[in-house]
DSSP file (Angstrom, degrees, kcal/mol; ACC not computed):
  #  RESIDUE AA STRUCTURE BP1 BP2  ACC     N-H-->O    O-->H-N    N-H-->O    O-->H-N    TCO  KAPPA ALPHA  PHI   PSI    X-CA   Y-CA   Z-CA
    1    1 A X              0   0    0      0, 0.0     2,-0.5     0, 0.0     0, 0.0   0.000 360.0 360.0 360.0 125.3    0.5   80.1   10.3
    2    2 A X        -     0   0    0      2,-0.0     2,-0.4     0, 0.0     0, 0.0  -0.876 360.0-145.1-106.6 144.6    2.4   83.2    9.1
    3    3 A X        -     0   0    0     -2,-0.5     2,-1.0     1,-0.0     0, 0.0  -0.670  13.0-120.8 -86.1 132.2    5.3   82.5    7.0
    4    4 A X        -     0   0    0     -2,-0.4     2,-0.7     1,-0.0    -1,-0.0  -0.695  18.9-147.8 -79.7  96.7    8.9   84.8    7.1
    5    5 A X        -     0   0    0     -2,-1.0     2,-0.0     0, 0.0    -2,-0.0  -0.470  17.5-155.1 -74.7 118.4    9.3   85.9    4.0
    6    6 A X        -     0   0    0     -2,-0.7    44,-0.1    44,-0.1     3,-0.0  -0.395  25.7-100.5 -89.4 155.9   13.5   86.1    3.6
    7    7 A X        -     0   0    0      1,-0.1     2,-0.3    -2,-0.0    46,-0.0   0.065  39.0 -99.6 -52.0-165.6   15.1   88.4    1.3
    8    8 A X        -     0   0    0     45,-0.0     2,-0.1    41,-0.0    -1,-0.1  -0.925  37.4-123.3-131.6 123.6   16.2   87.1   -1.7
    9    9 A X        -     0   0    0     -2,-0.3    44,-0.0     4,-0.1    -3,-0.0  -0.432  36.3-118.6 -82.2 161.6   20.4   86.4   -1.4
   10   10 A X     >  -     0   0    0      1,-0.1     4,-2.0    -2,-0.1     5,-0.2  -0.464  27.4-101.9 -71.6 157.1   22.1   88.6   -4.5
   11   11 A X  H  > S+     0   0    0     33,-0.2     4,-0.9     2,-0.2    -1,-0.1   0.671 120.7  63.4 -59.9 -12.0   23.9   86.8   -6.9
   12   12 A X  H >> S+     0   0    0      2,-0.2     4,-2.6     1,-0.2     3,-0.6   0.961 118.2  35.2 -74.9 -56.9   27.6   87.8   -5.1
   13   13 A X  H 3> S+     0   0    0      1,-0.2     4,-1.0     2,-0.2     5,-0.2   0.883 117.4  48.9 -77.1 -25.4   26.2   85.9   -2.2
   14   14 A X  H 3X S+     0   0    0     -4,-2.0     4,-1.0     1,-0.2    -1,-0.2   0.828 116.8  46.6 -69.7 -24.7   24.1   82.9   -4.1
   15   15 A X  H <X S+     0   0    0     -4,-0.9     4,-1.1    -3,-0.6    -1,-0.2   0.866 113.4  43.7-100.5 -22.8   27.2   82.4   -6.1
   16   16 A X  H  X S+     0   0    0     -4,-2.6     4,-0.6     1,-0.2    -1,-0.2   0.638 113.1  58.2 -92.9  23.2   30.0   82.4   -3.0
   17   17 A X  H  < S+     0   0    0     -4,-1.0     4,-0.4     2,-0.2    -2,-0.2   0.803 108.9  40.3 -94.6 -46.2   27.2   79.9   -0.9
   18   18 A X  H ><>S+     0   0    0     -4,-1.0     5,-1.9    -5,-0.2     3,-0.6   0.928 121.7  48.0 -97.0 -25.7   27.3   77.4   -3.7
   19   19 A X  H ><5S+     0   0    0     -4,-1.1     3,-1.7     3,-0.2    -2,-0.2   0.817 108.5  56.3 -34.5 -52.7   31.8   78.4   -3.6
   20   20 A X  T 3<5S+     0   0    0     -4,-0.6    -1,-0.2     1,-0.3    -3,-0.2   0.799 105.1  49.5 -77.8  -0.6   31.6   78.0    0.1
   21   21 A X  T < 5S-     0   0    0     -3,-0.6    41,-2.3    -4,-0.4    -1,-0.3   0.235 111.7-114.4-118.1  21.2   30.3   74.5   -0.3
   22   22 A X  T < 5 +     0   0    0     -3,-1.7     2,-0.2     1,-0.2    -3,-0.2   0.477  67.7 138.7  80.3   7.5   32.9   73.3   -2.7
   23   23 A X      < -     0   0    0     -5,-1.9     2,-0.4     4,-0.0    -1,-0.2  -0.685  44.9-140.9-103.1 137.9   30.4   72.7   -5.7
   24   24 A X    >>  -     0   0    0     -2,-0.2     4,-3.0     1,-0.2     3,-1.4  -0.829  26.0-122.3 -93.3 144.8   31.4   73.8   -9.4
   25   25 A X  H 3> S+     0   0    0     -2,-0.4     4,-3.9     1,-0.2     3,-0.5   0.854 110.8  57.0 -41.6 -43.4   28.7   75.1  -10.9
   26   26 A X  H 3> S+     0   0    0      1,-0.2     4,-0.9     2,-0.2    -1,-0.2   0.867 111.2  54.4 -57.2 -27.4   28.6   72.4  -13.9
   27   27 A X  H <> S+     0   0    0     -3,-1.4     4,-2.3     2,-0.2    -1,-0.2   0.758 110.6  38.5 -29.5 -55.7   28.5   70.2  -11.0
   28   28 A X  H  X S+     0   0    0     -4,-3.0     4,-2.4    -3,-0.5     5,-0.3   0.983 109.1  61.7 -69.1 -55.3   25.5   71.7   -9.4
   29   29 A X  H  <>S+     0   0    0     -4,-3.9     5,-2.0     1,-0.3     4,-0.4   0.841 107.3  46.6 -51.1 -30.0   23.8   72.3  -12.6
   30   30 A X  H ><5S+     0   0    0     -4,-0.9     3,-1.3    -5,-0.3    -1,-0.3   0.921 111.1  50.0 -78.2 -33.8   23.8   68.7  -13.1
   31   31 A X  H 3<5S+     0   0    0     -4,-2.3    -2,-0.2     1,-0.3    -1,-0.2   0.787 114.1  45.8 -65.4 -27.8   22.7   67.8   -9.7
   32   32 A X  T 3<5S-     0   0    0     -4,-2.4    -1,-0.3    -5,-0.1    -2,-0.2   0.262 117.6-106.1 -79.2  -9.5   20.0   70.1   -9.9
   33   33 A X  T < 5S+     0   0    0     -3,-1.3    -3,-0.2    -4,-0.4     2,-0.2   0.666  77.8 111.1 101.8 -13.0   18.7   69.2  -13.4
   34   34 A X      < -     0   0    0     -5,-2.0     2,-0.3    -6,-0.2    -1,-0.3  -0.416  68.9-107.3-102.7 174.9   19.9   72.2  -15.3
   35   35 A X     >  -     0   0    0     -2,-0.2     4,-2.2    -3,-0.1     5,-0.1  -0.564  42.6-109.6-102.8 178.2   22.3   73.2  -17.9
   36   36 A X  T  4 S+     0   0    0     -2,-0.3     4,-0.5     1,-0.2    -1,-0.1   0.898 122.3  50.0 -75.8 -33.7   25.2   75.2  -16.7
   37   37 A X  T  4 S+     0   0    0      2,-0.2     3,-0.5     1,-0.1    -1,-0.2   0.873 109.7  48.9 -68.0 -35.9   23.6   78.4  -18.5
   38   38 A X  T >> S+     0   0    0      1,-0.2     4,-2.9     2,-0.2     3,-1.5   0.946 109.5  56.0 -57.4 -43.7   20.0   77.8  -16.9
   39   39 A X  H 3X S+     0   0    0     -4,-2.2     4,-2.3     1,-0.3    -1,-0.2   0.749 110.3  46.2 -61.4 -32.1   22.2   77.4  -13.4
   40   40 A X  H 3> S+     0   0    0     -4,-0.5     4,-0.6    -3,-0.5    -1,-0.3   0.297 110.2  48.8-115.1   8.4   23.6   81.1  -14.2
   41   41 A X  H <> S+     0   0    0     -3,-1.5     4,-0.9     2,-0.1    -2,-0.2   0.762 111.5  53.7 -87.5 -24.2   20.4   82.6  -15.0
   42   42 A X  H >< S+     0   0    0     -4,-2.9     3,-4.6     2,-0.2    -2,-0.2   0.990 110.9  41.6 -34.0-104.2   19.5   80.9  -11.9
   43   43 A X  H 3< S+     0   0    0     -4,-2.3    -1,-0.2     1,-0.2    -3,-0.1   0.638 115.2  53.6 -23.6 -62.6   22.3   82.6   -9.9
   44   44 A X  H 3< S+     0   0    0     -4,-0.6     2,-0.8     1,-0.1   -33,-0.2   0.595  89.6  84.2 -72.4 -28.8   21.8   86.2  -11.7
   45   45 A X    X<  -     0   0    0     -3,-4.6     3,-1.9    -4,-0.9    -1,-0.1  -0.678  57.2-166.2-114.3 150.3   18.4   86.7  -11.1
   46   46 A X  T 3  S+     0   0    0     -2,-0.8    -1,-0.2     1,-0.4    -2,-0.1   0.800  85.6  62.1 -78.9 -12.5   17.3   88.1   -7.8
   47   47 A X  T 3  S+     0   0    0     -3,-0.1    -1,-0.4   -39,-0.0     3,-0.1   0.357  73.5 129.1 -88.5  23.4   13.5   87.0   -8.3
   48   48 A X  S <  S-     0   0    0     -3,-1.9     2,-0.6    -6,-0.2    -6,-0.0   0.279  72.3 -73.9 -31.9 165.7   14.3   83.5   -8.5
   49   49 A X    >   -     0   0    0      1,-0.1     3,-2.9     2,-0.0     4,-0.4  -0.738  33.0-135.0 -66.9 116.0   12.2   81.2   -6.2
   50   50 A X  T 3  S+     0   0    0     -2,-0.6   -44,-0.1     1,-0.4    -1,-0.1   0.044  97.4  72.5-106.3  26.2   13.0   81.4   -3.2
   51   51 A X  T 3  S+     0   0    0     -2,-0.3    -1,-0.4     2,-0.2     4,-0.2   0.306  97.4  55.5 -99.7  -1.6   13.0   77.8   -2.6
   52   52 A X  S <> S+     0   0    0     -3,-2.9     4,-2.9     2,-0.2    -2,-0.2   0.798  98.7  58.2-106.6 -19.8   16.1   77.7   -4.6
   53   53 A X  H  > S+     0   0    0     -4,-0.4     4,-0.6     2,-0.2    -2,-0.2   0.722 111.3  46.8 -47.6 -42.7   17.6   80.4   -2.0
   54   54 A X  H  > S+     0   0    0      2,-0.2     4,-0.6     3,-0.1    -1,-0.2   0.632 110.6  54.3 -89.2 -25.4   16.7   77.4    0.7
   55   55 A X  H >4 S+     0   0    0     -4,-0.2     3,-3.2     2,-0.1    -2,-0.2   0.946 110.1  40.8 -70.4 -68.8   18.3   74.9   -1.5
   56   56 A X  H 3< S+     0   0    0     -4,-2.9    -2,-0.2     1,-0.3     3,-0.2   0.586 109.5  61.5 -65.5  -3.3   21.5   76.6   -1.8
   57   57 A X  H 3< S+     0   0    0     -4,-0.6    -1,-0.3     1,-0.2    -2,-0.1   0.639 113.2  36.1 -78.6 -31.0   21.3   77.4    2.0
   58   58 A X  S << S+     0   0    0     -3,-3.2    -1,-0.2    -4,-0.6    -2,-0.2  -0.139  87.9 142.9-123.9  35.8   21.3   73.3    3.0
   59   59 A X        -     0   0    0     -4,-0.2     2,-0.3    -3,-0.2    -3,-0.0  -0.424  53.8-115.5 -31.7 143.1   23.8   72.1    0.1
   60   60 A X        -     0   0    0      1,-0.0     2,-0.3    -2,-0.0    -1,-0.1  -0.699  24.9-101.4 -91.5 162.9   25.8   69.8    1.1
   61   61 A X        -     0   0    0     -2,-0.3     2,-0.7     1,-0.1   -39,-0.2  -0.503  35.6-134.7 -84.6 124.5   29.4   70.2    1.2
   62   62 A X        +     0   0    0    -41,-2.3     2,-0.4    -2,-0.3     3,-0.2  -0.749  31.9 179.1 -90.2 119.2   30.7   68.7   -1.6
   63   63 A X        +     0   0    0     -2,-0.7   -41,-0.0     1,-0.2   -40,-0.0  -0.875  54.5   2.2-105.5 104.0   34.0   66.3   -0.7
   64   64 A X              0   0    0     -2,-0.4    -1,-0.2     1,-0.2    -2,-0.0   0.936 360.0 360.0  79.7  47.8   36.2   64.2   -2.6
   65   65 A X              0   0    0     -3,-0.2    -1,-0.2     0, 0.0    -2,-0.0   0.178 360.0 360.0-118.5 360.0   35.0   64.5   -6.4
């Protein structure tokens, strides 16, 4: 099985993907496990894990918080 390895999104797009889905970051960071600084080292660096690039891809739209 060959895997597609995706680019990595930049932080201008990682940060309006978690924007377009209504989540504030302190929000996220908590839902995710992080502190709100870990969350924006997160966001800033482009080698992140690129499972977190597929997380922020299937967020869910956040509603009514």
């Amino acid at each position: 099985m060959r895997i597609n390895q995706s680019t990595p999104l930049s932080p201008e797009a990682y940060q309006a993907a978690i924007a377009e889905k209504g989540w504030p970051t302190n929000l996220l960071a908590k839902r995710w496990g992080l502190s709100e600084r870990g969350l924006n080292k997160l966001i800033s660096n482009v080698n992140r894990g690129r499972h977190y690039d597929d997380a922020v891809k299937v967020l869910p739209a956040l509603v009514n918080w």
